[in-house]
N, C-alpha and C positions, 0 to 999 in steps of 0.2 A: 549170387551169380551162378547160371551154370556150369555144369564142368568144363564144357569147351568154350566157353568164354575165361571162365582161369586157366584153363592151360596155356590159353592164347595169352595170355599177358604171364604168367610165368615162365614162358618159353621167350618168350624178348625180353628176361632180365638179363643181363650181360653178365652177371655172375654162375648160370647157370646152364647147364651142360645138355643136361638130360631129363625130361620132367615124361612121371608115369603116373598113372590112375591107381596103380596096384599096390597103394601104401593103408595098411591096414590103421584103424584107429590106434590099436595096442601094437607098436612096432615087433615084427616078428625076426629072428637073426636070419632067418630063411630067404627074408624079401634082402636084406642086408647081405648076404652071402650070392643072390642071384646078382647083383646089381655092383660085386665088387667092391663097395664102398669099405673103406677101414674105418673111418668113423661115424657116429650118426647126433648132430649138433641139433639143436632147441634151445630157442630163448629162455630166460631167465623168468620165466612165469610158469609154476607147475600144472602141469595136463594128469585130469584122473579121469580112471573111464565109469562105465556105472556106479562099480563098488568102492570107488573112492582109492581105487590105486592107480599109482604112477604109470603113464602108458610107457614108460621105456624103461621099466625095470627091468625088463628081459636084455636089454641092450649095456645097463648099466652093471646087470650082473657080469657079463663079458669084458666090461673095461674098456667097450667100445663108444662113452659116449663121454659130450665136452656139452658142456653149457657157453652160451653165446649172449651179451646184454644187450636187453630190447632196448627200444628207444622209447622214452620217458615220454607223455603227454598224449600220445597217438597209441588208438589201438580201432579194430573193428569193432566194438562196443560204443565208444567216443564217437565213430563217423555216424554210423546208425543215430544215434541220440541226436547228432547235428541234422542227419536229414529229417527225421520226425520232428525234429523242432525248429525246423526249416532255419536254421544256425550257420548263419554268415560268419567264420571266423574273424578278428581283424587280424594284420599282416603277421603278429606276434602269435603263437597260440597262447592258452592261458598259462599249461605247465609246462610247457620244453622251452629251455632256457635259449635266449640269443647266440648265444656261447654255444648251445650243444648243438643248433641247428646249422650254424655254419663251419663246426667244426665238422658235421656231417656232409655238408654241401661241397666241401673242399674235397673230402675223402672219394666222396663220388665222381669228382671229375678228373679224379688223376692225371697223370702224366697227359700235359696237351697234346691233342693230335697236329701232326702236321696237314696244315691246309694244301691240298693241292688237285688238281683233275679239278673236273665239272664242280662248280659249288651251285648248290641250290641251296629254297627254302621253303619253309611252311611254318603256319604261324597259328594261334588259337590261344583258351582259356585249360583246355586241358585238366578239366576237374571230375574226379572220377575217375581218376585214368584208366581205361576199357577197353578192353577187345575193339571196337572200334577204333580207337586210336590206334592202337597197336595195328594194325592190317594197314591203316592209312599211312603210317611212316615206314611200313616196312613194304606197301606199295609205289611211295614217292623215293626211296631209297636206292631203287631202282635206275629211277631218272639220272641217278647222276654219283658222283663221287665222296662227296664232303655234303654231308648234309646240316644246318643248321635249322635248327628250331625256336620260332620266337613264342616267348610265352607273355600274356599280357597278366603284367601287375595288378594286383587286387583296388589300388585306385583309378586305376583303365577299366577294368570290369565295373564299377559300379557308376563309372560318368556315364557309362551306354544303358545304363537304367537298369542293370540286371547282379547277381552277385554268385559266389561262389560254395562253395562248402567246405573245400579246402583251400588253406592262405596259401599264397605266392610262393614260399619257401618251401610246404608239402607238394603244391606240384612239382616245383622246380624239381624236388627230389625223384620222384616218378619220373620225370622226363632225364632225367642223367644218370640213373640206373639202365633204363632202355638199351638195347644192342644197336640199335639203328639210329641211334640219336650221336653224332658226330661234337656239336656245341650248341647251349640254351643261352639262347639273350634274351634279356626283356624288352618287347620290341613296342612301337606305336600302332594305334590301332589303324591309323590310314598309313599307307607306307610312301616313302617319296624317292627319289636320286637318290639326294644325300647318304641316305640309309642303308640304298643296295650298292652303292660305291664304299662305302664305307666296309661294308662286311664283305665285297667281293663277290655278289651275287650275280649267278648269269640267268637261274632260273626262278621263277615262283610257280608254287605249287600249291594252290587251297585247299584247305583240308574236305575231305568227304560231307560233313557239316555246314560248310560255311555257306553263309544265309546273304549276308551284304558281300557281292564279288566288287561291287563300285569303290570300296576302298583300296581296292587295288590298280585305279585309273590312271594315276600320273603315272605307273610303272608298266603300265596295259600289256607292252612289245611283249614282257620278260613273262607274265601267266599265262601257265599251261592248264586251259581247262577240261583235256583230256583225262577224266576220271577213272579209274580203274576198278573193277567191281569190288565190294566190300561185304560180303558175306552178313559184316556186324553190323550193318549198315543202322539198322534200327534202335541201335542202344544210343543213350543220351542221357544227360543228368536227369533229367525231369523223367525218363524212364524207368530210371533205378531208382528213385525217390517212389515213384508212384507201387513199383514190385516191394516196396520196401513197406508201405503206408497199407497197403493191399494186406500183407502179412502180418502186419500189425494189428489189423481191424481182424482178421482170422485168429489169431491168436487171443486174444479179448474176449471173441465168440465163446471159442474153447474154454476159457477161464470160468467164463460166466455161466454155461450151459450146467455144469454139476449143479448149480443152486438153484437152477429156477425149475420152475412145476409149472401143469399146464393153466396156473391159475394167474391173472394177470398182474401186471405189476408195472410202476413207472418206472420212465426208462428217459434218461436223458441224451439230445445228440449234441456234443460241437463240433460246429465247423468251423476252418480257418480256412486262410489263405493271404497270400500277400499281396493279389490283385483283384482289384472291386469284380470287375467282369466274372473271373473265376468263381468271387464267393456266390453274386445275383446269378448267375449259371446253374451253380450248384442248388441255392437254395429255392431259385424256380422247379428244376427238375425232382428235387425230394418234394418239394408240398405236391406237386401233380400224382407222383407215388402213393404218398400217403392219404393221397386225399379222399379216397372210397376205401379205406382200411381199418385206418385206427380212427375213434371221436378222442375229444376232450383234449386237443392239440394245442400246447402254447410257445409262442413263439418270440424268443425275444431277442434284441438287438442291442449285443455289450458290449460296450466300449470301444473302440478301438487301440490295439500299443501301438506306439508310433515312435521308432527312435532316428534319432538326428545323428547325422554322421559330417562331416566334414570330407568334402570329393575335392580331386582335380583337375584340371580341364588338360587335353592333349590336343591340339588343334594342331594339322598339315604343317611341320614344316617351323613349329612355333614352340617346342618346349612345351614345360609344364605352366601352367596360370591357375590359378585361384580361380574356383566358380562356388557357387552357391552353394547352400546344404541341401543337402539331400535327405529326404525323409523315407526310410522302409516303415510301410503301414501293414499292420495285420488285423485284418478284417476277422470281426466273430458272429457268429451266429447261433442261436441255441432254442431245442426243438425238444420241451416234454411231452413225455404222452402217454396214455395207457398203452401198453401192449402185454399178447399171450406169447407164449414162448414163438409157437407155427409165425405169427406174426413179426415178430423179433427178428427171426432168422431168414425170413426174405428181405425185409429194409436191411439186416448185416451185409447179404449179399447182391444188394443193388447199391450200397454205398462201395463195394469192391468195385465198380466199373464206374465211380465217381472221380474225374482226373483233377490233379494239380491241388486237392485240397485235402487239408488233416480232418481227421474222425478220430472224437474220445466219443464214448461209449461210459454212461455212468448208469447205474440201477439201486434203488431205493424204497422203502416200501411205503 
């Protein structure tokens, strides 16, 4: 993420006050003495800077600092690997216990607010949670007094043919840390009477993303589609997956670049993706690339993974129902060939503006 895109979202955590740019890697008492703080807190994971020392030794020499316990299973290293391995969690993660996730989900929603004044609402998948989100609820927040937020369950996201990256329970968490988030329900994906009687809703409010407004028809009177500008307007999963995949395939580059010489050498490409369209997209526009570049090009076509998941249905007005299995298919595709280094590193960087699909990069002599 950019800086102002993390500020923007550290700045709408509700636990925090004051967020600056000017926090040096190696914490200095200096930035700590401008800033008034008496203590200075860090998770339970130690930080060392180039030489292998602690970056708040300097803080802990003073007796000014406390250790805080992270939360087990989730880290920025974990999401990163889920998005390069396009990793749909199920509603569980694999290492944070049931136990520790709702003892943290309680902790976040403290003492209830009182419901009262204008109530509106907005509703979404909320994965990623991003500067664009952030500017959206703290736009719609505006509108009105009590704000509620529906967040759709991870077997609602995957009936509409599509999935997450983070389960139901890590957004949920993101969205009730938020300063602007009043209460998260898990809501349905078409909305009815029943629903906005039920929570008290006078208004709805779409979020800046939202793609189908027609699920919002039987309650039509109550949506305000007056948008308000969104700076972040641009970010989206498939965004930050794609900045993520981009970095990836640059990094590789980098790895691989001290070994090679300008004498040639085979180079293998895979692609993935988990929509046929995406991968025949992708793998028309590389062979037209490659095709007056490199010879001795082979191309082959591996297997499909295909896992089966059990979905369920939310239909208007009707509860949950049993529907059919649903299959995530990942498509692969795989491209040997001679290449010289000068050659290499233009296909590197015309796979950098190749969208929605993963690139491994293998070399072999």
């Amino acid at each position: 993420m950019k800086d102002e895109e993390r500020i923007e979202v550290v700045k709408s955590c509700k636990w925090a006050n004051e967020v600056t740019l000017e926090a040096p890697f190696v914490t200095e008492m200096s930035v700590v003495r401008k800033y008034g703080c008496s203590l200075v807190l860090h998770g339970d994971d130690l930080v060392t800077d180039e030489k292998g020392q602690d970056t708040y030794h300097k803080i802990k020499a003073e007796g000014k600092f406390k250790t805080v316990q992270r939360s087990s299973g989730i880290s920025t290293t974990d999401i990163v690997g889920r998005m390069l391995l396009r990793e749909s969690r199920e509603s569980e993660p694999v290492v944070m216990s049931d136990d520790s996730l709702n003892d943290l989900i309680e902790l976040f929603k403290g003492k209830p607010k009182v419901k009262s004044g204008k109530v509106i609402f907005t509703d979404g998948d909320f994965d990623l949670f991003h500067a664009g989100h952030v500017k959206s609820l703290e736009n719609i927040k505006k509108k009105g007094d009590y704000l509620i937020v529906g967040l759709h369950p991870d077997k609602l996201v995957r009936v509409n043919g599509l999935s997450t990256i983070l389960s139901e329970k890590e957004r949920l968490l993101t969205l009730l840390s938020n300063k602007y988030v009043d209460e998260v329900v898990f809501s349905p994906y078409v909305l009815d009477q029943e629903f906005v009687n039920q929570h008290g809703i006078v208004s709805i409010f779409p979020s800046y993303d939202s793609k189908d407004l027609s699920r919002y028809s039987s309650v039509d009177t109550l949506v305000d589609r007056d948008f308000e500008e969104n700076k972040f307007s641009y970010l989206s999963t498939d965004h930050i997956i794609n900045r993520i995949i981009k970095m990836s395939v640059e990094v590789k580059k980098q790895e691989i670049e001290p070994v090679i010489s300008t004498e040639t050498m085979r180079v293998t490409f895979d692609l993935t993706s988990t929509k046929k369209s995406q991968i025949e997209s992708a793998v028309e526009k590389f062979e037209q690339f490659i095709e007056d570049m490199v010879d001795d090009v082979e191309t082959e076509v591996l297997p499909n993974n295909v896992g089966s998941i059990t979905t369920l249905k939310t239909p208007c007005g009707q509860g949950f129902k049993t529907w059919s299995r649903y299959k995530l298919v990942v498509y692969h595709r795989r491209f040997t060939l001679t290449s010289t280094h000068e050659q290499l590193e233009k296909i590197v960087q015309f796979l950098n503006n190749v969208p929605h699909v993963q690139i491994n990069i293998g070399l072999f002599d």
